[in-house]
C-alpha positions in Angstrom: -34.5 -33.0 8.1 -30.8 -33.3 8.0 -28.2 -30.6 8.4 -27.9 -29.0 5.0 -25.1 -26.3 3.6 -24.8 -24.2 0.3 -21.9 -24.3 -1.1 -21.1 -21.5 -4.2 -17.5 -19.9 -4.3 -16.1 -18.0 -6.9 -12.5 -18.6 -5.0 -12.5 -22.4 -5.4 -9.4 -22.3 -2.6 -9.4 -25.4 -0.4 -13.3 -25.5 -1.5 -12.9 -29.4 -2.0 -11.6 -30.6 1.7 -14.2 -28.2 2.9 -17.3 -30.1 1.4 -15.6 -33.4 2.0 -15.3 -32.4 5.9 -18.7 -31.0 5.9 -20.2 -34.5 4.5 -18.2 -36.4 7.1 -20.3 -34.2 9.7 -23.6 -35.2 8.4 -24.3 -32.3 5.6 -26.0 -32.6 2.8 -24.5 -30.1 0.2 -25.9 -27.9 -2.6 -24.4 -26.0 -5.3 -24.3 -24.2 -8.5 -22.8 -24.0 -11.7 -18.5 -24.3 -11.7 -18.9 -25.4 -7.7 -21.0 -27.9 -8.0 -18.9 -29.6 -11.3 -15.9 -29.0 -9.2 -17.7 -31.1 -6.6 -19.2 -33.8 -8.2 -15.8 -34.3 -10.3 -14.1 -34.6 -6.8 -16.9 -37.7 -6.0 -18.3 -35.6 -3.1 -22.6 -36.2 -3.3 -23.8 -32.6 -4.3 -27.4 -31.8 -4.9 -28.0 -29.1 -7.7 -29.9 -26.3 -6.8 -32.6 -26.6 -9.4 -33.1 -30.2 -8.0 -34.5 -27.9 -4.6 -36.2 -25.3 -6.1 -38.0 -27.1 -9.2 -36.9 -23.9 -11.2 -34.4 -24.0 -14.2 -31.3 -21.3 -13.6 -32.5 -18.5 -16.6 -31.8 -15.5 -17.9 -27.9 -16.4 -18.4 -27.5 -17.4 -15.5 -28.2 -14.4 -13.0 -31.3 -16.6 -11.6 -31.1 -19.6 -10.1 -30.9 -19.0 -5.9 -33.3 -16.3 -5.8 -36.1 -18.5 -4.7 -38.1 -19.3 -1.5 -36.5 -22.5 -1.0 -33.2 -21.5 -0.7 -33.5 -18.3 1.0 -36.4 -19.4 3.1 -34.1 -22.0 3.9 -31.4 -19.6 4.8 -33.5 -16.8 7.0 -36.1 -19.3 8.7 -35.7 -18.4 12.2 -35.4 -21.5 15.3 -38.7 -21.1 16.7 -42.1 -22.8 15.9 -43.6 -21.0 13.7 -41.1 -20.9 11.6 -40.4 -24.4 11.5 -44.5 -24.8 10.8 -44.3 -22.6 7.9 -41.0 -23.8 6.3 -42.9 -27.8 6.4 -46.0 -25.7 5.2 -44.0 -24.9 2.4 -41.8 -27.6 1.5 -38.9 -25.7 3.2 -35.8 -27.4 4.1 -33.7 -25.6 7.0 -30.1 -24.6 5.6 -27.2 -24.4 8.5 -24.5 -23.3 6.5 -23.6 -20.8 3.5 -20.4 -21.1 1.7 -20.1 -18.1 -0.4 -17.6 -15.7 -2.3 -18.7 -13.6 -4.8 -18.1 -12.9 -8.9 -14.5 -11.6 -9.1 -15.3 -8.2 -9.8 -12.2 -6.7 -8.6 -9.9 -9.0 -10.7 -12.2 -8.4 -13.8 -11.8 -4.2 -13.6 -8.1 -4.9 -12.9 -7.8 -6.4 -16.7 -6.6 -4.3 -19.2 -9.3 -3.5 -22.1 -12.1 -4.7 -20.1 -15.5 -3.9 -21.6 -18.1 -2.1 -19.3 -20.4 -4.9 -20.6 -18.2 -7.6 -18.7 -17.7 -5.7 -15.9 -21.6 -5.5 -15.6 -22.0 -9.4 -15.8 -19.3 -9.2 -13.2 -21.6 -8.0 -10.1 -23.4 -11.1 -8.4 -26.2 -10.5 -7.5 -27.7 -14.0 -5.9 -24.2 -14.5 -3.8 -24.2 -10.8 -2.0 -28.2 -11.5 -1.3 -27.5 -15.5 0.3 -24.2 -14.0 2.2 -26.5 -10.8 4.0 -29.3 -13.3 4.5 -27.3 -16.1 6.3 -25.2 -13.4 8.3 -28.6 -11.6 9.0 -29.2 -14.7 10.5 -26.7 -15.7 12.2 -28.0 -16.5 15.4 -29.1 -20.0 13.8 -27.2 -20.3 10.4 -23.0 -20.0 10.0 -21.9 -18.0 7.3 -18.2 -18.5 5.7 -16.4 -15.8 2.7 -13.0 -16.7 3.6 -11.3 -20.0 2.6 -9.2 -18.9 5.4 -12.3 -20.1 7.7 -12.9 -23.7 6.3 -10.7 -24.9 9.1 -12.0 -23.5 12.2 -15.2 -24.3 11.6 -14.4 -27.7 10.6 -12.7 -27.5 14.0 -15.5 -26.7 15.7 -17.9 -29.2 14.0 -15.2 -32.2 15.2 -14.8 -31.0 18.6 -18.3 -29.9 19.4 -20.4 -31.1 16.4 -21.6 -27.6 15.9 -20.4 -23.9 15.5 -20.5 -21.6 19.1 -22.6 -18.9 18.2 -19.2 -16.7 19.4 -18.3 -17.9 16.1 -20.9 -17.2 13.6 -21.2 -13.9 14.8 -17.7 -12.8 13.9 -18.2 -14.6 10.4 -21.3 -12.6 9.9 -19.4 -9.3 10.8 -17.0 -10.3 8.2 -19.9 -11.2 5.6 -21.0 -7.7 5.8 -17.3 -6.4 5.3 -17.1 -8.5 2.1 -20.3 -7.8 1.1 -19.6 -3.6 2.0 -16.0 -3.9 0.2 -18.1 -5.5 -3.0 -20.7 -2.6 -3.2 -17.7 0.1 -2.5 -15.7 -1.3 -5.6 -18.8 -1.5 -7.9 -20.1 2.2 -6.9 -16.3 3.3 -7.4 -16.5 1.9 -10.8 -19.7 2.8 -11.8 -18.7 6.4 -10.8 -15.7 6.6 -12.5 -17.5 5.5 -15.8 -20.0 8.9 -15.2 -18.6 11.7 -13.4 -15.5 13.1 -15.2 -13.7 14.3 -12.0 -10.9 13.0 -10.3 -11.9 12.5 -6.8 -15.5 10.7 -6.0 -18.1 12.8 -4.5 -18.3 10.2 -1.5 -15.0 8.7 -0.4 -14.7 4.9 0.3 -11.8 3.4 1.9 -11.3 0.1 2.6 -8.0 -1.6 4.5 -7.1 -5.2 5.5 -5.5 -5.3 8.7 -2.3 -6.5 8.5 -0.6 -6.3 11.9 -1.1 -4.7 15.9 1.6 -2.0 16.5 3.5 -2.0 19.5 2.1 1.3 19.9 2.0 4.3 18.0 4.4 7.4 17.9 4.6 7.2 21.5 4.2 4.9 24.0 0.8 6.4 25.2 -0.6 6.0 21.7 -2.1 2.6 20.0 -1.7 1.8 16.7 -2.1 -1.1 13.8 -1.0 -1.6 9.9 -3.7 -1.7 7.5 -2.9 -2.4 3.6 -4.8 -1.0 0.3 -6.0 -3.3 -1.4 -6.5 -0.8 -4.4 -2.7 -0.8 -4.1 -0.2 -3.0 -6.2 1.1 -6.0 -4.6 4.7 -4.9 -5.5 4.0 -1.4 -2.9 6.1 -1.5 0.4 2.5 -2.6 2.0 3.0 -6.0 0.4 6.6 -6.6 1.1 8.0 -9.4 3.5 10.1 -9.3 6.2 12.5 -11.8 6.3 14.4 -11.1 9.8 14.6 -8.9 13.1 11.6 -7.5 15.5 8.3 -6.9 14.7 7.7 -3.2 12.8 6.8 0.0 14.2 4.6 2.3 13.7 7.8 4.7 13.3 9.8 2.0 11.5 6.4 1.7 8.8 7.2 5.6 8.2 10.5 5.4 7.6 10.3 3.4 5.4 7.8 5.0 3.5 9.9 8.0 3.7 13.0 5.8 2.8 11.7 3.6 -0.6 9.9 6.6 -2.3 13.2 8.4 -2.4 14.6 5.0 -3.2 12.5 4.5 -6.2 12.9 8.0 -7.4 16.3 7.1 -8.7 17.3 4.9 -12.0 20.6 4.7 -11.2 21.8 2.8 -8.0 21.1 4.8 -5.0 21.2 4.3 -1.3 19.1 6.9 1.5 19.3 6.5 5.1 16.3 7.8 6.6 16.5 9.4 10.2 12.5 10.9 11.0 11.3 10.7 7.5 14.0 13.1 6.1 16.6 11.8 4.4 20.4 11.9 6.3 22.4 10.0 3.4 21.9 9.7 0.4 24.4 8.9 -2.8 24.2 7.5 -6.2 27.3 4.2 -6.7 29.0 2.5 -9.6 27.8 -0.4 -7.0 25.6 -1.2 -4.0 28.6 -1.1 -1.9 29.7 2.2 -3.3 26.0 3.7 -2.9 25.9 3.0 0.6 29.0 3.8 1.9 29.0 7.6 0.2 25.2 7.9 1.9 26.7 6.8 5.1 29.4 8.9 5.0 27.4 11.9 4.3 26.3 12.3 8.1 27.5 9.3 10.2 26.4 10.6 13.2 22.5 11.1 12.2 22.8 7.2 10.2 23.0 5.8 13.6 20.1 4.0 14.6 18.3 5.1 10.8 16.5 2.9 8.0 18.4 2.0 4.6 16.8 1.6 1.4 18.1 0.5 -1.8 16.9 0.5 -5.3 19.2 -2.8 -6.0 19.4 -6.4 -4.1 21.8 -6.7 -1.5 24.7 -8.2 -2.2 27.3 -9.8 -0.1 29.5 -7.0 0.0 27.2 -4.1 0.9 25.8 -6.9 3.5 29.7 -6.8 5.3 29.9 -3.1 5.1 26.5 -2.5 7.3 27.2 -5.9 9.5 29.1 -3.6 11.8 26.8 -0.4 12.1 23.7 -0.5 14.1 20.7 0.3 11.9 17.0 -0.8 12.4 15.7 -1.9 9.2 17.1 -2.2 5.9 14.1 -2.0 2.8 15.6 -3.2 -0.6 13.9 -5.3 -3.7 15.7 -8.4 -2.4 19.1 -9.9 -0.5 21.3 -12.2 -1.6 21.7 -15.7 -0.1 24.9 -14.7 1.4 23.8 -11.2 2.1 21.2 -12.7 4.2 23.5 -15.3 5.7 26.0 -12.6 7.1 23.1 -10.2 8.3 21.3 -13.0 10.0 23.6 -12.6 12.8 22.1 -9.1 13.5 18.8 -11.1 15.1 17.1 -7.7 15.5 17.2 -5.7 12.3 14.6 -6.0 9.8 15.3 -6.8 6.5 12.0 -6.1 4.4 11.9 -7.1 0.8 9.7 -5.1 -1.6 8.8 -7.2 -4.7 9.4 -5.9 -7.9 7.6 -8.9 -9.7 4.3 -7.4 -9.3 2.8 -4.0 -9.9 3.8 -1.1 -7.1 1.1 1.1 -8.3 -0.4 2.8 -5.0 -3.9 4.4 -5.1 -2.2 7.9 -6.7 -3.7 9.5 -3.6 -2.4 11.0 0.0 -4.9 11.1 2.6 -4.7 12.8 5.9 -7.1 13.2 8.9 -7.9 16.7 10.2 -9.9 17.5 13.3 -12.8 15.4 12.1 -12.3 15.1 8.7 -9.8 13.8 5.9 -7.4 16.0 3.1 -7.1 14.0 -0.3 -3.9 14.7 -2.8 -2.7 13.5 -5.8 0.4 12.1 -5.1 3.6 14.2 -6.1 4.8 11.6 -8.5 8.0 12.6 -10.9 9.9 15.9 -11.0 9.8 18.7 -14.2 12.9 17.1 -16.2 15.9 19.4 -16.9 15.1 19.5 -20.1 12.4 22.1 -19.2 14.1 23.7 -16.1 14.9 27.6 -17.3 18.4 29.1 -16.6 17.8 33.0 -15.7 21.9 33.9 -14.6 24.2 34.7 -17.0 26.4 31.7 -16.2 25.1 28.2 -17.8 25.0 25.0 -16.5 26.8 22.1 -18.4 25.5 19.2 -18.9 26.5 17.5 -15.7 25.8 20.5 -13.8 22.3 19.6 -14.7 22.6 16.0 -13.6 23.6 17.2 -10.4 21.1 19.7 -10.0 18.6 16.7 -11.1 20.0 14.6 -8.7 20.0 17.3 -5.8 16.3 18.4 -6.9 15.0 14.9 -6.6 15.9 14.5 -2.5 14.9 17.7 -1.7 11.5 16.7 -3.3 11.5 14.4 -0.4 12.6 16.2 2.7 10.5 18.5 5.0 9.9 21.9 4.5 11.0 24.6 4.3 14.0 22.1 2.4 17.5 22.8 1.2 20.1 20.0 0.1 23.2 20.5 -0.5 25.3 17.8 -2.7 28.2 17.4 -5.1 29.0 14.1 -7.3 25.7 12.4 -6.9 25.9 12.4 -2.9 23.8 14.8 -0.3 26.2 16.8 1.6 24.0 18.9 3.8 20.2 18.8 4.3 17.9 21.4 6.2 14.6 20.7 6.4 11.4 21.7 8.7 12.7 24.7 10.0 10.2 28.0 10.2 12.4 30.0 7.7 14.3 29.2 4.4 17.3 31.1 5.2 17.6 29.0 8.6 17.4 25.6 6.6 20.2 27.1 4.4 22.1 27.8 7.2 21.8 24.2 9.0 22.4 22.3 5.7 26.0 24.4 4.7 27.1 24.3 7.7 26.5 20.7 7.9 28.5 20.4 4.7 31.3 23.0 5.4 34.5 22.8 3.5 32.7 20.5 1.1 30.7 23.0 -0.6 33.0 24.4 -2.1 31.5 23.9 -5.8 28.7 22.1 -4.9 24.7 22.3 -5.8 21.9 23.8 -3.5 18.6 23.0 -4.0 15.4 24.5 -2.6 11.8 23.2 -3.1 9.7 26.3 -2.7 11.3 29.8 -4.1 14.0 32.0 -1.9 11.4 35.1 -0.8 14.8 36.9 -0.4 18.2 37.0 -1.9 19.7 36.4 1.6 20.1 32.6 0.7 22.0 33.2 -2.4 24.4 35.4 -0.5 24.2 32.6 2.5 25.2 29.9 -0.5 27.5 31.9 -2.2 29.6 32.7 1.3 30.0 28.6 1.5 31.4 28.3 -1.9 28.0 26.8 -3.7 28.3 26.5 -7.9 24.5 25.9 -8.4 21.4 26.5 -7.5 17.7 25.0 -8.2 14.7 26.4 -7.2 11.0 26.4 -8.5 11.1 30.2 -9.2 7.5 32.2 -9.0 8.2 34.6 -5.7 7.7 38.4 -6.4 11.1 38.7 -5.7 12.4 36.6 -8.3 14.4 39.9 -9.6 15.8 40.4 -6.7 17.2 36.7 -6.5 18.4 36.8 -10.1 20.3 39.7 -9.7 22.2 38.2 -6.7 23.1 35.2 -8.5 24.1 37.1 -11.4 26.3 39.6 -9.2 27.9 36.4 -7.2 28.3 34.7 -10.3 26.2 31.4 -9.3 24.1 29.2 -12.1 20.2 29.7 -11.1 17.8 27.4 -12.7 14.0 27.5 -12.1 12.0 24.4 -12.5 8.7 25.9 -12.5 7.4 23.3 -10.1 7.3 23.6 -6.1 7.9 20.1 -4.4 6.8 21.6 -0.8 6.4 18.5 1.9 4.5 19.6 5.0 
């Protein structure tokens, strides 16, 4: 009996060479339906798979490999017996499986799809031929990944056969397909019964895309993984064009740096020192933007990540050129943009594509001691529109713009968070600290003479009126602040006496 390989993909990606290389080694190939058409229209000799069974495909199509003879075939073991019984039989020995399954991810990803086509969308015959063969593996070679055609091809020139080194990593990675399948169709299926809006069982799947230096610290390893639930426009799925490899501190900055980033509509730029925000400004240009964040605090930009909502253009490019920064995340550079910041062979430029969709999951997950906390994410802010005014003095219109502006990075700094800011740029930030009235404190005084008329905003409410009187000592115009602590009298009072706007959004925006 000759060497013999399945062949049924639903990813027809390089499926063609494959085949052709396997037929140079000696195989004799059999397929199914759009394969085996793809096949013979290539002129590559293909046998059907009813020709091996003697049984039509039926029932639509969701039985034709389910037989004896194929997976007979596929899980006869190398020793006598089996051999006997497969000849018994009329059993011919298959060495190789080439199988992805139904695109059942891409069909629930459609808009309007029925749950009638996503039902036709689980393969059933594919999963059972793909645990077979990796089941096993000790005789038969298993490929899911077009990525694999090669190697094994490789192997088959160098050696005329596959090391069993080999099959056993494809079979670990049949499993993962074949687990990653099952997780998406229970996820479905569970969505489409239960009316809550986390599953009673949480399934995570990542694709490993890069080893970490190391982790926070030295002492610590780490690795990137991306979600492929997520959007392919998401910061997971950007590219890096230049500089080092990433870290695992670089990855969260940058986190911290493109959420605030995208928060904004009009053209913004937030350096990011340890995931709070040290600059941050709103420009008539990209140029503008990031020279009023810079100059915000350009003592804490040094050595920070940049983010912009905007390409890079050639001017901004020449304004960063001479500062030292470690990565710089924006939807795209220009040509010349990239031309002058190639020079600066060490800092990262990372493009996040705005082509695509940059929906994420809609979830944060954390790991406990021994466990994992799921959130929604805290997407959006309560717009002004809804905010209510409680001092006697009233905000203008731009008064509420810069409140809306100041609200919106404060959202995104650690808590307990102040901002301070005046025409669209942060001025003072205070964030982590034990106490609100300490945060106060840091981000004034980091502002100083330049809050004089400026905004303060707080994400969780003031417990005391002692950061009123802090902001009012500095000269502050405004305050924002979600409202809801028992003191809320007591704060309203002070403003009224100092003669400071108070607004409360009704929503806390408290980072931990």
């Amino acid at each position: 009996m000759g060497k013999k390989a399945v062949i049924s993909v639903s990813d027809k990606t390089g499926v063609v060479d494959f085949a052709r290389g396997l037929v140079t080694h000696g195989f004799e190939l059999i397929s199914t339906g759009g394969t085996f058409k793809t096949l013979k229209e290539a002129g590559i000799a293909v046998t059907y798979v009813s020709e091996i069974t003697g049984f039509p495909e039926i029932l639509d199509g969701r039985v034709k490999t389910l037989h004896p003879k194929i997976h007979g075939g596929i899980l006869a073991m190398d020793s006598d017996e089996h051999r006997a019984q497969c000849e018994e039989n009329g059993i011919d020995l298959i060495d190789i499986v080439c199988v992805n399954l139904y695109p059942f991810r891409e069909t629930i990803s459609k808009e309007h799809v029925t749950f009638e086509e996503a039902i036709e969308n689980i393969d059933i015959g594919g999963p059972t031929m793909v645990r077979s063969a990796a089941k096993n593996h000790n005789r038969v070679t298993i490929v899911v990944n077009p990525e694999n055609y090669k190697e094994i091809l490789d192997n088959l020139q160098a050696n005329g056969s596959i090391p069993l080194v080999l099959r056993k990593r494809l079979a670990a990675e049949a499993f993962a397909h074949t687990a990653e399948y099952d997780r998406l169709i229970a996820g479905y299926l569970e969505g489409q019964i239960e009316q809550t809006y986390f599953p009673k069982n949480l399934r995570l799947f990542a694709t490993k895309v890069q080893d970490l230096r190391y982790g926070e610290n030295p002492g610590q390893k780490a690795v990137f993984y991306a979600d492929p639930e997520a959007g392919k426009g998401t910061l997971a799925y950007g590219r890096q064009l230049q500089g080092k490899e990433l870290s695992y501190n670089n990855w969260m900055d940058m986190d911290a740096a493109w959420e605030i980033a995208s928060e904004y509509e009009d053209t913004v730029c937030v350096i990011i020192k340890h995931t709070n925000p040290c600059g941050l400004a709103v420009g008539g240009t990209v140029s503008e933007a990031y020279k009023r964040a810079f100059d915000a605090d350009p003592v804490s930009a040094y050595g920070g990540i940049i983010a912009f909502n905007r390409v890079v253009d050639e001017e901004t490019a020449a304004e960063i050129k001479g500062k030292f920064f470690e990565v710089i995340v924006a939807p795209d550079f220009s040509p010349k943009a990239r031309e002058i910041l190639s020079d600066k062979v060490n800092l990262r430029l990372f493009v996040v594509g705005r082509e695509e969709c940059c929906e994420t999951r809609g979830w944060k997950i954390r790991t406990v001691n021994g466990g994992f906390l799921v959130q929604d994410e805290d997407k959006g802010i309560t717009p002004s529109s809804e905010w209510e005014v409680v001092s006697d003095l009233k905000p203008t219109a731009d008064d509420l713009a810069e409140m809306e502006f100041a609200w919106k990075a404060c959202k995104h700094v650690k808590s307990n968070a102040i901002v301070v800011s005046n025409k669209r740029q942060v001025i003072g930030v205070g964030a982590g600290q034990m106490n609100r009235v300490g945060s106060a404190k840091i981000a004034l005084e980091q502002a100083g003479e330049r809050s004089k008329g400026a905004y303060l905003a707080s994400d969780a409410f003031f417990p005391f009126a002692d950061s009123v009187e802090l902001a009012h000592s500095f000269g502050v115009k405004a305050i924002v602040q979600p409202g809801g602590s028992v003191r809320d009298p007591e704060v309203i009072e002070a403003a009224k006496r100092l003669g400071i706007i108070l607004v409360f959004t009704g929503r806390r925006h408290f980072k931990h």
